[in-house]
C-alpha positions in Angstrom: 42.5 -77.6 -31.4 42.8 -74.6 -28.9 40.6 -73.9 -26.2 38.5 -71.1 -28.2 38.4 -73.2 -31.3 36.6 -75.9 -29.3 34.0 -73.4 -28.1 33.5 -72.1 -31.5 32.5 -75.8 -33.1 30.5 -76.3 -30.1 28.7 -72.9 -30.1 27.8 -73.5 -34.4 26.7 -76.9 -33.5 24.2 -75.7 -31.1 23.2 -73.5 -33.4 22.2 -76.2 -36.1 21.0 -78.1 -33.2 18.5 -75.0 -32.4 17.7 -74.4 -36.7 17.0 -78.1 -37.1 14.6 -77.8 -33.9 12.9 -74.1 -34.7 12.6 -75.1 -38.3 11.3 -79.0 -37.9 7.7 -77.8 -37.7 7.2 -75.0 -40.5 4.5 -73.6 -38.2 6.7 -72.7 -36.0 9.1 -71.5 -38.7 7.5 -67.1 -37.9 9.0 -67.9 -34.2 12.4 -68.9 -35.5 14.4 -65.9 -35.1 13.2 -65.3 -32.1 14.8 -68.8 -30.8 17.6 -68.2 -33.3 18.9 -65.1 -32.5 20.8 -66.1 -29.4 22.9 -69.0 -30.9 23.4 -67.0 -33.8 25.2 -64.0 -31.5 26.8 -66.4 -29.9 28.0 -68.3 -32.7 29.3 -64.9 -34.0 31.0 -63.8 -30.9 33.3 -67.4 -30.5 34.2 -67.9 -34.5 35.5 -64.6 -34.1 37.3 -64.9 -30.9 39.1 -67.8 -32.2 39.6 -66.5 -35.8 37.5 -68.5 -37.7 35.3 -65.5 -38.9 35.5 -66.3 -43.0 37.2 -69.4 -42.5 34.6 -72.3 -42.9 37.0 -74.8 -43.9 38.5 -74.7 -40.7 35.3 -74.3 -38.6 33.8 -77.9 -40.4 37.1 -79.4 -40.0 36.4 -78.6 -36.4 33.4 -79.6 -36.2 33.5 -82.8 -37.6 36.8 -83.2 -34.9 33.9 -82.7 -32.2 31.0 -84.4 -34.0 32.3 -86.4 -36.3 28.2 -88.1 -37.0 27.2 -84.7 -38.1 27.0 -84.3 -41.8 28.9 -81.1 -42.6 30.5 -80.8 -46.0 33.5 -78.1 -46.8 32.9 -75.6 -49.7 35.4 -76.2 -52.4 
């Protein structure tokens, strides 16, 4: 796993981390973009510095390499 591959799996896993947390209480779901938004960008911005843009295989396979408890499942 390179260097920017590592920062991609860890910037989408913050991201779930931040869904799971905006979206727990669906009164607080009309404030999730607002919390979302920043993950999401930077999400964005490191799968396509490491080339992982379109490529979810990969990014789950990293994943799982760095959080290997978090449920992620590959599309087919």
């Amino acid at each position: 796993m390179t260097e920017l591959e590592l920062v991609a799996a860890q910037a989408y896993i913050r991201l779930l981390q931040t869904a799971r947390a905006a979206l727990e209480d669906p009164r607080g779901a009309p404030l999730a973009l607002t919390v979302l938004t920043p993950p999401m960008a930077e999400a964005d911005q490191a799968l396509a510095a490491a080339g992982l843009a379109g490529n979810e295989r990969r990014l789950f396979e990293l994943v799982h390499q760095v959080c290997p408890r978090l449920p992620v499942d590959t599309p087919a």
